[in-house]
C-alpha positions in Angstrom: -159.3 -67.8 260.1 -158.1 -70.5 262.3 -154.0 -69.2 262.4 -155.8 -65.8 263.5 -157.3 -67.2 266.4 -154.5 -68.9 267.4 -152.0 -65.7 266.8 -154.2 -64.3 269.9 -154.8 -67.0 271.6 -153.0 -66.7 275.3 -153.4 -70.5 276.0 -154.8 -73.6 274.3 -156.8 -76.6 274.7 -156.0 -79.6 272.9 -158.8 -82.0 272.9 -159.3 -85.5 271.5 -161.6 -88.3 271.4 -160.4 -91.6 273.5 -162.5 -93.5 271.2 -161.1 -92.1 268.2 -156.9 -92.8 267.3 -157.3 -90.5 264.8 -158.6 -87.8 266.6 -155.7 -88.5 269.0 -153.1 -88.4 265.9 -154.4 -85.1 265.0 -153.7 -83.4 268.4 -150.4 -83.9 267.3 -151.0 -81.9 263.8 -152.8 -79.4 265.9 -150.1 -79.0 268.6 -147.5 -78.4 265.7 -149.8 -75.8 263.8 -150.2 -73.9 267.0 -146.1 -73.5 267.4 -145.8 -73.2 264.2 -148.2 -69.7 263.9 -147.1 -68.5 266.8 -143.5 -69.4 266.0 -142.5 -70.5 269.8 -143.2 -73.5 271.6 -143.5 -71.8 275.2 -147.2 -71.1 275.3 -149.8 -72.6 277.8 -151.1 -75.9 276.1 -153.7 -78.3 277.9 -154.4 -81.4 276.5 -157.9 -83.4 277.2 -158.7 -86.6 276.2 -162.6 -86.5 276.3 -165.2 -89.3 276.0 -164.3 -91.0 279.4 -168.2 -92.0 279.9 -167.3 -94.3 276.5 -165.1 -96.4 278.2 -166.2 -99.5 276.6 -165.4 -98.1 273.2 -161.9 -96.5 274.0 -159.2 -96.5 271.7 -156.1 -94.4 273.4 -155.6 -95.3 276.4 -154.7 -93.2 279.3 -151.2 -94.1 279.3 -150.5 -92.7 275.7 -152.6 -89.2 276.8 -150.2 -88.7 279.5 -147.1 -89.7 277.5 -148.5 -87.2 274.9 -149.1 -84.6 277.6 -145.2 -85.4 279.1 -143.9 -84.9 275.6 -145.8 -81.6 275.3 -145.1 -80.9 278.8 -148.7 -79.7 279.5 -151.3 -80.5 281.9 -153.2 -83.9 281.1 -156.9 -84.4 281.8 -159.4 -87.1 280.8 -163.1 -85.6 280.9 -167.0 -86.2 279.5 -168.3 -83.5 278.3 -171.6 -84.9 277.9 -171.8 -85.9 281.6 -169.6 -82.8 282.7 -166.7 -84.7 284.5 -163.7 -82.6 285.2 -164.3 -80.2 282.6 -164.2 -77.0 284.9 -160.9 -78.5 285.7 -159.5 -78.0 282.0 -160.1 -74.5 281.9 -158.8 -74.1 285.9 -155.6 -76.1 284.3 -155.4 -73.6 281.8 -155.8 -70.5 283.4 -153.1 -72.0 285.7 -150.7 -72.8 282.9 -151.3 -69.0 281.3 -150.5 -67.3 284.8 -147.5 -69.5 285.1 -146.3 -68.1 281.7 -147.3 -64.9 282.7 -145.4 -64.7 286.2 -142.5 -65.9 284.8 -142.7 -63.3 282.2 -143.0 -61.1 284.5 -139.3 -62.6 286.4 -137.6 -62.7 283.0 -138.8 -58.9 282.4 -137.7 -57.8 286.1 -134.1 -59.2 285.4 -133.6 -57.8 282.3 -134.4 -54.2 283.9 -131.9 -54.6 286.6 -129.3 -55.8 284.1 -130.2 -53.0 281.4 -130.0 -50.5 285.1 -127.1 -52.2 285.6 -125.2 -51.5 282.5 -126.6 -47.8 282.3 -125.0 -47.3 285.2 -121.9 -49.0 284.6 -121.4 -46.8 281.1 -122.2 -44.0 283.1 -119.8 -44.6 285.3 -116.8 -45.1 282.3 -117.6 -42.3 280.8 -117.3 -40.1 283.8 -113.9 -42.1 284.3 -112.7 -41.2 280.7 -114.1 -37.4 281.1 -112.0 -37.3 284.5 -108.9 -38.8 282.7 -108.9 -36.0 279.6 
């Protein structure tokens, strides 16, 4: 059930506990399930540690989140749920990261167009040559 949701799934959110390592280890697992279903690595990832309001029992510090983020090369956010600190700004972050895909998409698309329009018109234009030439 959970490699169908994440087939479909245009983006993702990645979210761990700062006052749990394991949690934090298992983003990792998580990260690598996700490319590994959807067999690429280029899709919009976000990655939250949450639980900043337990700052007195953290265990990953900020520091490794935004190594973790770098080496992912997503978006990075700390956040408490349970007080609601910067959690609109996940989901902003993600939509962001989805319409970044998207647009460039869209570039990678455009190109290939011209260069298929490109090459139609260039094998139109040899085989007119050859007709002309027989």
């Amino acid at each position: 059930m959970r490699d169908q949701y994440m087939r479909g799934g245009e983006g993702f959110i990645i979210c761990y506990s700062i006052t749990d390592r394991q949690s934090f280890q298992e983003a990792a697992e998580f990260k690598e399930l996700i490319y590994r279903v959807r067999h690429t690595y280029d899709i919009p990832l976000v990655l939250v540690g949450n639980k900043i309001d337990l700052e007195e029992f953290r265990q990953v510090s900020t520091e490794e989140g935004m190594s973790l983020a770098r080496e992912y090369s997503c978006s990075f956010f700390e956040t408490s749920a349970a007080l609601r600190f910067f959690i609109d700004d996940v989901f902003h972050g993600l939509v962001r990261e989805i319409r970044r895909k998207e647009s460039s998409l869209s570039l990678a698309e455009k190109k290939m167009k011209r260069k298929d329009s490109l090459w139609r018109k260039l094998k139109g234009s040899l085989k007119k040559k050859r007709e002309s030439t027989t």
